[in-house]
DOLO-685549 format. One record per residue (C-alpha): residue in one letter; residue number from 1; x, y, z. Coordinates in steps of 0.001 Angstrom, whole numbers. Example, Ala and Ser with C-alpha at 12.3 -4.5 7.8 and 13.67 -1.06 7.14 Angstrom:
<rs>
{"A", 1, {12300, -4500, 7800}} {"S", 2, {13670, -1060, 7140}} 
</rs>
This chain:
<rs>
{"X", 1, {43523, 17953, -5754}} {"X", 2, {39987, 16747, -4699}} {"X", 3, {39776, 14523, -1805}} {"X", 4, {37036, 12218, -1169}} {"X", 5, {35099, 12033, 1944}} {"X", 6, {35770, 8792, 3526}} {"X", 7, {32897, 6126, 2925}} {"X", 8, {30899, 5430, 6677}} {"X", 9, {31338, 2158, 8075}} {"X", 10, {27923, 774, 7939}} {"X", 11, {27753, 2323, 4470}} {"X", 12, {30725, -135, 3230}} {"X", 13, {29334, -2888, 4969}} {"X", 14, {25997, -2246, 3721}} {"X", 15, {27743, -1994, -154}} {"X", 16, {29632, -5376, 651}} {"X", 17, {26397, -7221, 1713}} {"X", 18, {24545, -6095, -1573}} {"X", 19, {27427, -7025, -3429}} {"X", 20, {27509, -10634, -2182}} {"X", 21, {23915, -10868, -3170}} {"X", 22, {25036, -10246, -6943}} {"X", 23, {24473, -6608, -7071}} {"X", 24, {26536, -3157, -6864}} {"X", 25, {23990, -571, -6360}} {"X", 26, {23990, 3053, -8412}} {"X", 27, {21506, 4172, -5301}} {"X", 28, {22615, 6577, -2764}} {"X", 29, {22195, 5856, 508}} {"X", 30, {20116, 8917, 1863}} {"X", 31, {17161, 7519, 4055}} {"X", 32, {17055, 7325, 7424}} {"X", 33, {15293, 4962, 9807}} {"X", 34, {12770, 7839, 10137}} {"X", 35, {12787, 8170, 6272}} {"X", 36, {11938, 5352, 5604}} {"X", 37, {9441, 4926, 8167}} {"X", 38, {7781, 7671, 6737}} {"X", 39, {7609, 6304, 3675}} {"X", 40, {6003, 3250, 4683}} {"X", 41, {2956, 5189, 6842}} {"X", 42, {2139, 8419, 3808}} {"X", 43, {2038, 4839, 1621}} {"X", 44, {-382, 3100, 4547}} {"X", 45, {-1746, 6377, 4891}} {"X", 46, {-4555, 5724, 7694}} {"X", 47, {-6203, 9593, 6451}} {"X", 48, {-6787, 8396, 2690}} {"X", 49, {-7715, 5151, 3928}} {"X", 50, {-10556, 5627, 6867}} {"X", 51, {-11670, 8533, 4884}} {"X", 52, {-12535, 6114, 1474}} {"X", 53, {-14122, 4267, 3113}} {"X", 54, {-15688, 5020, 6213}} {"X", 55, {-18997, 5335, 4877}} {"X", 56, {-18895, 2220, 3651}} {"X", 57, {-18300, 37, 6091}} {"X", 58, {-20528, 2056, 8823}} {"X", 59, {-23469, 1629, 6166}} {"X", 60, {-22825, -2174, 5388}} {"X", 61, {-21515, -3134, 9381}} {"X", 62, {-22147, -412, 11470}} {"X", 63, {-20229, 852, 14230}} {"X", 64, {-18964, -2656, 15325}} {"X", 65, {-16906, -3030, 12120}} {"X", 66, {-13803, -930, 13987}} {"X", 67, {-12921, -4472, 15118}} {"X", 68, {-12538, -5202, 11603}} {"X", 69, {-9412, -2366, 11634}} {"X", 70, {-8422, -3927, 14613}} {"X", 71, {-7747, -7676, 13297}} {"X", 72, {-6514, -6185, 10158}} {"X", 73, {-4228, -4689, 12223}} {"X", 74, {-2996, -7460, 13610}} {"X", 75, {-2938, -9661, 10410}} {"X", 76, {-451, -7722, 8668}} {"X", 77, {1493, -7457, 11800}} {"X", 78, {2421, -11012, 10875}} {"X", 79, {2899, -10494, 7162}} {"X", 80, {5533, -7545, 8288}} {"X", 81, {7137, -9831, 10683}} {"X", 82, {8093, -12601, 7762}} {"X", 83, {9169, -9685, 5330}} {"X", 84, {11405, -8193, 8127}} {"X", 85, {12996, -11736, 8139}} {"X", 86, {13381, -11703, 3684}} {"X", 87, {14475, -8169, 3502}} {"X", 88, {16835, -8677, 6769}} {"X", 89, {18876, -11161, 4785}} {"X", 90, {17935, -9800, 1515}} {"X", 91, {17884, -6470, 1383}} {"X", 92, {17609, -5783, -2617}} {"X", 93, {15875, -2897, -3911}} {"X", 94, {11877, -3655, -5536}} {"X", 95, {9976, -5289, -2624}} {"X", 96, {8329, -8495, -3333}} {"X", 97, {9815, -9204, -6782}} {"X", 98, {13440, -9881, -5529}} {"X", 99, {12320, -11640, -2233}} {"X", 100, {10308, -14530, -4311}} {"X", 101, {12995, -14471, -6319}} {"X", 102, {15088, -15537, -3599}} {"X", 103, {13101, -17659, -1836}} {"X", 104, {11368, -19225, -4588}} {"X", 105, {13179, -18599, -8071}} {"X", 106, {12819, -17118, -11061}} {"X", 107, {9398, -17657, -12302}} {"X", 108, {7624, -17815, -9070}} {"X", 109, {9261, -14265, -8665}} {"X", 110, {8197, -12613, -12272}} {"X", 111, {4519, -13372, -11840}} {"X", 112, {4696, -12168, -7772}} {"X", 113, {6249, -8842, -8885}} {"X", 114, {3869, -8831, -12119}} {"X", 115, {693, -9349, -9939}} {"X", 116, {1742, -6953, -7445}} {"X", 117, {3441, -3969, -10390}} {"X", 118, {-227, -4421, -12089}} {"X", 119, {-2003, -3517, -8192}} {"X", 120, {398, -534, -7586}} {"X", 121, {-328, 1172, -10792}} {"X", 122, {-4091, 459, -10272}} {"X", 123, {-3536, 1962, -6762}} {"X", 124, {-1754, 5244, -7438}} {"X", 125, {-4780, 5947, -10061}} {"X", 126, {-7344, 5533, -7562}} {"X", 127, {-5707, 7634, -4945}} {"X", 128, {-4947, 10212, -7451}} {"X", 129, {-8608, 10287, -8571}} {"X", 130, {-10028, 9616, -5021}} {"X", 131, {-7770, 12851, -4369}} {"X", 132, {-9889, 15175, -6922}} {"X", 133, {-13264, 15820, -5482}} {"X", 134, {-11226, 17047, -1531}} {"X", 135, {-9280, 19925, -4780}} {"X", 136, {-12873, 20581, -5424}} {"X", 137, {-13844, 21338, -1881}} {"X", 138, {-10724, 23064, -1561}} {"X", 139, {-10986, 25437, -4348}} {"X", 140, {-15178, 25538, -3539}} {"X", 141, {-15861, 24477, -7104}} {"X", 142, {-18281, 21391, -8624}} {"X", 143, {-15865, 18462, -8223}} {"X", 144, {-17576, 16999, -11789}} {"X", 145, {-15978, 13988, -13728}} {"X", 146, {-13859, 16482, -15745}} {"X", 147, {-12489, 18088, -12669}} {"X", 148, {-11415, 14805, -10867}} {"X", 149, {-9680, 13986, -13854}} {"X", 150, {-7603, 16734, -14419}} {"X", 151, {-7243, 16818, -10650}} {"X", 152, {-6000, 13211, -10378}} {"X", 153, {-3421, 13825, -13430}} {"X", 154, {-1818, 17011, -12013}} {"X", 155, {-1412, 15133, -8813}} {"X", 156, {700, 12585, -10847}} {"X", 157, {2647, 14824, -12576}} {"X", 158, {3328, 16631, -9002}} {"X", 159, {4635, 13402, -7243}} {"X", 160, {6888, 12334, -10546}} {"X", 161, {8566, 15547, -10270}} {"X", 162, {9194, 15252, -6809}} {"X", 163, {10167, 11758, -7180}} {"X", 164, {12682, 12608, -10072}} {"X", 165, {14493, 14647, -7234}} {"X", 166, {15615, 12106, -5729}} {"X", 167, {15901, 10194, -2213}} {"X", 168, {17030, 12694, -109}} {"X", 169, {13806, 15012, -932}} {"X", 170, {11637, 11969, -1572}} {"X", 171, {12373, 11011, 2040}} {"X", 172, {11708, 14641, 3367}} {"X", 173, {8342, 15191, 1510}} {"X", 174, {7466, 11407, 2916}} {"X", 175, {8650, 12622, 6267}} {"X", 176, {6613, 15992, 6424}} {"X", 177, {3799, 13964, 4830}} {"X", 178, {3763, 11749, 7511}} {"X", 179, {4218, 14758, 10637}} {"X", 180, {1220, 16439, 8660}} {"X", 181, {-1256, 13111, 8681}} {"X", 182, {-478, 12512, 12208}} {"X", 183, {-567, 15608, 13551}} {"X", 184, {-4036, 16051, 11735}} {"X", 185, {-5653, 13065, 12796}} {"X", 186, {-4756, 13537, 16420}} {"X", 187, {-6255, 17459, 16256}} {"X", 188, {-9265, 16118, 14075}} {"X", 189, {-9687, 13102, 16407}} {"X", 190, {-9270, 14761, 19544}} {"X", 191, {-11644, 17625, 18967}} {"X", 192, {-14266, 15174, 17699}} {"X", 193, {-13902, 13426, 20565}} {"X", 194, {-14570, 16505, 23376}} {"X", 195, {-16732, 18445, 21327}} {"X", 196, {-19046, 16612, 18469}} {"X", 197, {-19357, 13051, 20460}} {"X", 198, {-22783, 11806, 20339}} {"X", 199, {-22600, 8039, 21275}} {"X", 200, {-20807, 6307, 24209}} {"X", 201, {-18472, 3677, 24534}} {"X", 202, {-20968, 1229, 23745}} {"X", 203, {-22023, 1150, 20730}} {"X", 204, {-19165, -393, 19505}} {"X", 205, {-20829, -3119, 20325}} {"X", 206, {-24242, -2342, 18362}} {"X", 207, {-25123, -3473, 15359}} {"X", 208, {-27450, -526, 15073}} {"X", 209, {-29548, -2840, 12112}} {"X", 210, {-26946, -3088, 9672}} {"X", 211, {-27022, -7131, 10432}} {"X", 212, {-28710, -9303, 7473}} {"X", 213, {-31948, -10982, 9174}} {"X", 214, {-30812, -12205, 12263}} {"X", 215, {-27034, -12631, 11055}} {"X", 216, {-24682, -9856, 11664}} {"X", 217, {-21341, -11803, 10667}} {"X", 218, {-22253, -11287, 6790}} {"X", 219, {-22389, -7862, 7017}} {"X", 220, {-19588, -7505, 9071}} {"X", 221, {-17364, -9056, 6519}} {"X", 222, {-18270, -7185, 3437}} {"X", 223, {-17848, -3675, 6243}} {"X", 224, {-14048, -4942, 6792}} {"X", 225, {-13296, -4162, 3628}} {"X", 226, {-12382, -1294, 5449}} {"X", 227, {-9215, -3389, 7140}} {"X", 228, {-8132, -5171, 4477}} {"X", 229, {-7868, -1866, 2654}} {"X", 230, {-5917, 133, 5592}} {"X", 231, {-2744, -2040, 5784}} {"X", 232, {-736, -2119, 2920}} {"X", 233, {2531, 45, 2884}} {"X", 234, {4773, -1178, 4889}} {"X", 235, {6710, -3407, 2232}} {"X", 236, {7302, 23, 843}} {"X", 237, {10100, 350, 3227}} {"X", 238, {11735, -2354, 1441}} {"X", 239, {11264, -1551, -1708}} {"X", 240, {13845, 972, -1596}} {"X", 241, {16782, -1236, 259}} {"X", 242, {19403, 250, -1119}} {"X", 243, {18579, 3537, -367}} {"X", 244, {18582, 2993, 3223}} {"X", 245, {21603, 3361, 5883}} {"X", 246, {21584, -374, 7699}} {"X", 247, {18393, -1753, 6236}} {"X", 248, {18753, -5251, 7303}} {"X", 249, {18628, -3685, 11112}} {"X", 250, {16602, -322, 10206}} {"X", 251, {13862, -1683, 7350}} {"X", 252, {11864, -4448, 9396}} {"X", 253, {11813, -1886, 12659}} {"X", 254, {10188, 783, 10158}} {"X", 255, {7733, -2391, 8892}} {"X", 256, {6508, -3023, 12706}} {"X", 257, {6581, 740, 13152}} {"X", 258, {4490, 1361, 10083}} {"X", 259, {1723, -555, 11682}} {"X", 260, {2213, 382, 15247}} {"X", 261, {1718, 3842, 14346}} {"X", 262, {-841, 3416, 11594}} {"X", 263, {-2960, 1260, 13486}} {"X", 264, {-3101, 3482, 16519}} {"X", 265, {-3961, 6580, 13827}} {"X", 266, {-6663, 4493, 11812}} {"X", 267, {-8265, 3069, 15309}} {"X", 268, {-8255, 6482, 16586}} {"X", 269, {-9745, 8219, 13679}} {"X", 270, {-12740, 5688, 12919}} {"X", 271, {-13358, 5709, 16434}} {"X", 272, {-13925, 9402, 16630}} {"X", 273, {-15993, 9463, 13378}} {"X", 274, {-18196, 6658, 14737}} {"X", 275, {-18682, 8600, 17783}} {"X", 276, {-19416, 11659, 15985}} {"X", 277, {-22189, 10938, 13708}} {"X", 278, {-25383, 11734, 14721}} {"X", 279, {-27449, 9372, 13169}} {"X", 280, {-25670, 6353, 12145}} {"X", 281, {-29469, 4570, 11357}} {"X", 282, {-29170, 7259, 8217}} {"X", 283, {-25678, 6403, 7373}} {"X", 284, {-27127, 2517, 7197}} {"X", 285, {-30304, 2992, 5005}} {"X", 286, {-28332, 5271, 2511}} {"X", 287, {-29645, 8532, 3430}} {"X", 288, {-26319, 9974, 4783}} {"X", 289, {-24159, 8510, 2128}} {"X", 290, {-21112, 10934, 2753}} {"X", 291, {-20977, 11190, 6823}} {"X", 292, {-17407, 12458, 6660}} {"X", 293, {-18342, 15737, 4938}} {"X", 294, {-21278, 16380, 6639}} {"X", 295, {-19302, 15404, 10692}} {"X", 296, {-16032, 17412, 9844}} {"X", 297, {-18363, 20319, 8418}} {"X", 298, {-20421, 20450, 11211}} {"X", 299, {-17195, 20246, 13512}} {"X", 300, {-15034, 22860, 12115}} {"X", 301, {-17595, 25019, 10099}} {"X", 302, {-16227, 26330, 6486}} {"X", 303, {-12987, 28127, 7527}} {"X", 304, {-12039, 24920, 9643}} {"X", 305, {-12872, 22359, 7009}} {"X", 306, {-11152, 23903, 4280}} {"X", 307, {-7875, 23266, 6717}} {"X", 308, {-9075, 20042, 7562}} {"X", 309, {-9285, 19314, 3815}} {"X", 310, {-5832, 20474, 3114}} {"X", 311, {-4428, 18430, 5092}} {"X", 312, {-6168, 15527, 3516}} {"X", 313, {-4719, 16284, 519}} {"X", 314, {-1365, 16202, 1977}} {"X", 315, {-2002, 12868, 2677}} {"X", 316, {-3214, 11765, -543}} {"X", 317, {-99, 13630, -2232}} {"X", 318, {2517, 11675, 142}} {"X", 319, {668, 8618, -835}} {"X", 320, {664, 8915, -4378}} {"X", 321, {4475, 9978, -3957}} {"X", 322, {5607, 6535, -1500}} {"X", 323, {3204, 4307, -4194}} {"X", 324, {5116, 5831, -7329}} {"X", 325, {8267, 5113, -5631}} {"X", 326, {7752, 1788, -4487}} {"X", 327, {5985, 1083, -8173}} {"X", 328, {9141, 2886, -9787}} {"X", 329, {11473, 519, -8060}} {"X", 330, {9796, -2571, -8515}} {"X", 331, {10024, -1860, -12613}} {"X", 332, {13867, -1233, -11966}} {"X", 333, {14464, -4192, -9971}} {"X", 334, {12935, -6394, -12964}} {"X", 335, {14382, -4448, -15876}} {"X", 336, {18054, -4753, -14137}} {"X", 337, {17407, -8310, -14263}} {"X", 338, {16380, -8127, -17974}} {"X", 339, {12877, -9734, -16447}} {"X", 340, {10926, -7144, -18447}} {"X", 341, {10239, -5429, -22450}} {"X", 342, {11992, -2536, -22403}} {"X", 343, {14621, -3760, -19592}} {"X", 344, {17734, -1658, -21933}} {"X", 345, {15069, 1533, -20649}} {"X", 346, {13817, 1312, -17666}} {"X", 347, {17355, -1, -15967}} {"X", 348, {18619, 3351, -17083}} {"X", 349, {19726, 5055, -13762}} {"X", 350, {20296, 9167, -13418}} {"X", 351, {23840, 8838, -11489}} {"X", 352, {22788, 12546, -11067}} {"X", 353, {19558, 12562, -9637}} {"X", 354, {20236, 8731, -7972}} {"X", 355, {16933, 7536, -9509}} {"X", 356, {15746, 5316, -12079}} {"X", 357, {13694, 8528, -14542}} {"X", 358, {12372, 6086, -16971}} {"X", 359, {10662, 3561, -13936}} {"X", 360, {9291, 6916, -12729}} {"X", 361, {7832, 7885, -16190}} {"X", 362, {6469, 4479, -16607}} {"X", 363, {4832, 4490, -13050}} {"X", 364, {3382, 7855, -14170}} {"X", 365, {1973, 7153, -17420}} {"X", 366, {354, 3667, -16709}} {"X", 367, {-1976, 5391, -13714}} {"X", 368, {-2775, 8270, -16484}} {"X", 369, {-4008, 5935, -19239}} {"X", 370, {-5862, 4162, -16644}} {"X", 371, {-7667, 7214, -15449}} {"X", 372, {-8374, 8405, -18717}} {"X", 373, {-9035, 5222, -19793}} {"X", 374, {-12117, 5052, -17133}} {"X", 375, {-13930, 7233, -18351}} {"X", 376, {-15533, 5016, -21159}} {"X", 377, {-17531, 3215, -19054}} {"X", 378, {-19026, 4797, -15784}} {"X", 379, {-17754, 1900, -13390}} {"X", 380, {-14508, 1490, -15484}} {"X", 381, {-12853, 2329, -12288}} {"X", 382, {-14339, 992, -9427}} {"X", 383, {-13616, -2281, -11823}} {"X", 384, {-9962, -1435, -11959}} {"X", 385, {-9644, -199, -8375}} {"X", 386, {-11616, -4045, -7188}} {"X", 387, {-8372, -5457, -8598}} {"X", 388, {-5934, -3104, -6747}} {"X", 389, {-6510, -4470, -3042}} {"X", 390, {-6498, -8265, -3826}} {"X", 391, {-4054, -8000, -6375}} {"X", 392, {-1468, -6336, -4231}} {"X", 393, {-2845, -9395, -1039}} {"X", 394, {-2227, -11905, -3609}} {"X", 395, {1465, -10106, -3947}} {"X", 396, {2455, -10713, -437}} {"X", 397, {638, -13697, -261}} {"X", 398, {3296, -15102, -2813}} {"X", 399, {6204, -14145, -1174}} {"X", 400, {5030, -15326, 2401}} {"X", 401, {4152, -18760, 571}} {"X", 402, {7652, -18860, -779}} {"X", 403, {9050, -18161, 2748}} {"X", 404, {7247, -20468, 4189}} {"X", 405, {7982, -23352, 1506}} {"X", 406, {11633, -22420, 1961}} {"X", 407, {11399, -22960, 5789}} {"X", 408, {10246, -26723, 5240}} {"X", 409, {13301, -26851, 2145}} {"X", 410, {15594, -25545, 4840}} {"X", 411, {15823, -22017, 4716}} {"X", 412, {17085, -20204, 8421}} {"X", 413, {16996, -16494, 7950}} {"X", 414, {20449, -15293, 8789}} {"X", 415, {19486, -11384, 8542}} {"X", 416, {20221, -9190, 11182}} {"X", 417, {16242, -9425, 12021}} {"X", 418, {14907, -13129, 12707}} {"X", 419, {11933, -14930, 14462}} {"X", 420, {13937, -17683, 15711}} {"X", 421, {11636, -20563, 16803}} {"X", 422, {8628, -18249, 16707}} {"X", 423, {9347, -18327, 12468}} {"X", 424, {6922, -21138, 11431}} {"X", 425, {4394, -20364, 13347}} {"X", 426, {4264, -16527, 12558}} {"X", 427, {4514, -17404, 8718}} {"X", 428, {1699, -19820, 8942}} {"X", 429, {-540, -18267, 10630}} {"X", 430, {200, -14572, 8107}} {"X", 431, {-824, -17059, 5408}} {"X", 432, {-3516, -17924, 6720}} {"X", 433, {-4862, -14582, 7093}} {"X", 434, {-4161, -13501, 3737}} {"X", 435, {-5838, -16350, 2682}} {"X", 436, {-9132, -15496, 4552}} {"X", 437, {-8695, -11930, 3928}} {"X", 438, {-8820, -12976, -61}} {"X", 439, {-11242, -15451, 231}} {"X", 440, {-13602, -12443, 1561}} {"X", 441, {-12399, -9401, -774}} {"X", 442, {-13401, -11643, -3515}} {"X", 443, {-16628, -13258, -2087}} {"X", 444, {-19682, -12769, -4494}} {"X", 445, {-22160, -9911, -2371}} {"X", 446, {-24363, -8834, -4902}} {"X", 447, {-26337, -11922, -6097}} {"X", 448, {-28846, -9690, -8018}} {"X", 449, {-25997, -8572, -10528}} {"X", 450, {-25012, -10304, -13688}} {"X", 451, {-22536, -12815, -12797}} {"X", 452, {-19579, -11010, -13923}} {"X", 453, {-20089, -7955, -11924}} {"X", 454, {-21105, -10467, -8541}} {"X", 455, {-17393, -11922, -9339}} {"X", 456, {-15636, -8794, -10475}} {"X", 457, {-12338, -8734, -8018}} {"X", 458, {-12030, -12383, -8392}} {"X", 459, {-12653, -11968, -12596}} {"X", 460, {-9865, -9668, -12453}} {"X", 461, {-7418, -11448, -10654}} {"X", 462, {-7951, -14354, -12772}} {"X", 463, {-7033, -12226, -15891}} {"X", 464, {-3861, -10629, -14736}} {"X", 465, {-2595, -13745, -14017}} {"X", 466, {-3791, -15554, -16604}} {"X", 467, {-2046, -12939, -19462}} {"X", 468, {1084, -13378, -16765}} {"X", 469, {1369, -17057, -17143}} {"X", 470, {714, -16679, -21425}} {"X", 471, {3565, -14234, -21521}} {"X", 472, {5797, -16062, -18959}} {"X", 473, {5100, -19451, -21331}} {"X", 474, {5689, -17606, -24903}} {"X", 475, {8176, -14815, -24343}} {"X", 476, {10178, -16682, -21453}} {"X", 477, {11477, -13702, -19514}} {"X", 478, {13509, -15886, -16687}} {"X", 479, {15185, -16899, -19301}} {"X", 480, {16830, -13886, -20097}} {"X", 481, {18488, -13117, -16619}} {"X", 482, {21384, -14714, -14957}} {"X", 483, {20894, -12925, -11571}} {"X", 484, {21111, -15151, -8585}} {"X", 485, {17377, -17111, -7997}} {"X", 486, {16328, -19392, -5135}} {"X", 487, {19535, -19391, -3317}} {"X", 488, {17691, -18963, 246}} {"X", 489, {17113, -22809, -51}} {"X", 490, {20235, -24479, 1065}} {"X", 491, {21346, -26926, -1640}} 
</rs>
């Protein structure tokens, strides 16, 4: 005769909570607070993030755009704070799609989850390609076109396999992700700091010419791009709800913790880039267009920077794998609810393995066909990728929205996490962030392009929504579901 281990307290209570929201969960409860943490930063990811796009933003702002990182910070500080207050009460696996669902109902919820689904995939293809030139370094061959490609597809098929092992090992590879990132940024940082600093203090606080005429704020917004792009990742901790021990106590603490830690790390590490490049007048007039290379180069010489570069890849690998599982459970969260074509598929659950394999395929082959897809047209990509970061703003600006439209309907959270008083406030003021945040991803900066490239992001917003609300008003997928919908708003 077999007998059982005895199921953990919080684990019952956690099963009983999940089944008075409607749902009894094939998910094993494997992630820690530290887990899931670590899930939320490799996703955040400060490395893959400064490193995309430092040049950028010191060319268009100069060194005074690390404010820009700074108020980003703090920005999605808020947004974390009203999703620790949803996923505290509701703490349903697939992130934004069940939490408008709840708040809002069941339409609002299918075109928040297919806004945001449509930004992850578009996001896991440019991290997997933004991966391939550091394999080329790496390896010390010519990262060409074909290289980055079959590059950014092995990295996909890496993090699907991993991911189809399940969350105990998805939470370990997250976790040693994160340890690596960290403990390379600090090392990088520091020794860029003491050894290759070339700038005081100060110059922070210099323009050094990147202002327009005699306006600098222009140029500062288009450089913090830079923040906007940084500090995403932390819903990823609630995407996978029912994977973690206590997530209406553990998941917001990992959201606050997320940026805490990933702030202090992406602060850190464009501060000690700034500081390290010698001629940041070059970097502004284009003729150092990659300073990152040429500072971590000079800092560690070849030996050094192939280390430096493996580590960078660790980061973009634990990226890819948190943005495949977040993606993976998003599709499983809609196909449960029979939300989606193919729902009979994709709900299919490995009781073995404790994931959802088709999701995982999906969220595999949709970055693939994009990549390859891209290489029709030269700026195929970048066109895709200009979606990714206001698609996935738009995302949580939908659920925040809904939380804040079910305050004035009534809604109190009654999760183990609230804001008390300090609720309305908070929630207003993260909307109104996102909304300026939006409002300057998709401002028009390149008035001597045809109009369609000057208002590409906002071009490609408009379509993904646009094809959402056709299909929503032919096919009728909230139709099809009976799982509880807007039941935050007291009747």
């Amino acid at each position: 005769m077999t007998v059982s281990a005895p199921t953990p307290p919080e684990s019952q209570s956690d099963a009983n909570q999940l089944a008075s929201l409607g749902y009894d969960s094939d998910y094993k409860r494997e992630m820690s607070f530290w887990g899931n943490f670590a899930l939320g930063f490799t996703y955040l990811s400060p490395v893959v993030g400064v490193y995309s796009l430092f040049a950028f933003a010191l060319g268009t702002g100069g060194p005074p755009m690390i404010w820009a990182v700074v108020l980003a910070a703090v920005g999605q500080m808020l947004v974390a704070l009203v999703f620790g207050e949803v996923v505290s009460q509701f703490p349903v696996s697939g992130g934004v799609y069940p939490w408008a669902r709840r708040l809002w109902g069941k339409k609002w919820a299918w075109m928040t989850g297919w806004v945001y689904m449509l930004a992850l995939v578009a996001t896991i293809s440019s991290v997997a390609y933004g991966a391939g030139p550091f394999v080329a370094m790496l390896l010390g061959i010519d990262p060409s076109t074909h290289v980055t490609v079959v590059c950014a597809i092995a990295l996909i098929v890496l993090v699907t396999v991993l991911n189809l092992g399940g969350t105990n090992l998805l939470a370990k590879v997250a976790f040693f992700g994160f340890v690596a990132e960290l403990v390379g940024a600090l090392v990088v940082g520091g020794w860029l700091l003491l050894a290759e600093r070339h700038h005081g203090l100060g110059v922070i606080f210099d323009s050094s010419g990147a202002s327009s005429g005699s306006a600098y704020l222009p140029a500062f917004f288009a450089a913090s791009l830079i923040g906007v792009y940084l500090y995403f990742g932390f819903e990823a901790c609630g995407d996978v709800a029912e994977e973690v021990i206590d997530p209406g106590t553990q998941i917001p603490r990992a959201m606050r913790m997320t940026i805490y830690i990933g702030a202090a790390a992406s602060i850190f590490i464009t501060l000690a880039l700034i500081l390290a490049v010698p001629d940041i007048g070059a970097v502004i007039s284009g003729k150092d267009a990659d300073p990152v290379t040429a500072v971590l180069s000079d800092a560690f010489g070849t030996v050094g920077f192939r280390i430096v570069v493996a580590v960078v890849l660790i980061s973009f690998l634990s990226c890819a794998l948190s943005l495949q599982a977040a993606s993976s459970r998003l599709i499983y969260s809609y196909a449960r609810d029979n939300m989606m074509p193919g729902s009979s598929l994709f709900k299919r659950f490995s009781i073995a393995r404790a994931v959802p394999p088709y999701a995982l395929l999906l969220s595999a082959a949709i970055p693939i066909i994009i990549i390859l897809v891209s290489q029709i047209s030269d700026n195929a990509l970048t066109r895709i990728v200009s979606f990714a970061s206001l698609g996935i703003y738009t995302g949580f600006m939908m659920v925040v929205l809904a939380a804040l439209r079910a305050r004035i309907k009534g809604w109190a959270p009654s999760g183990r996490f609230t804001l008390g008083r300090w609720g309305l406030p908070v929630t207003v003021a993260a909307l109104t962030y996102q909304l300026a945040a939006a409002v300057n991803m998709a401002w028009p900066r390149t008035p001597d392009a045809a109009w369609y490239d000057n208002y590409l992001v906002l071009l490609s917003l408009g379509i993904v929504v646009g094809v959402g609300v056709i299909y929503v008003a032919l096919v009728r997928p909230h139709q099809q579901s009976d799982a509880p919908a807007a039941d935050a708003i007291p009747e």
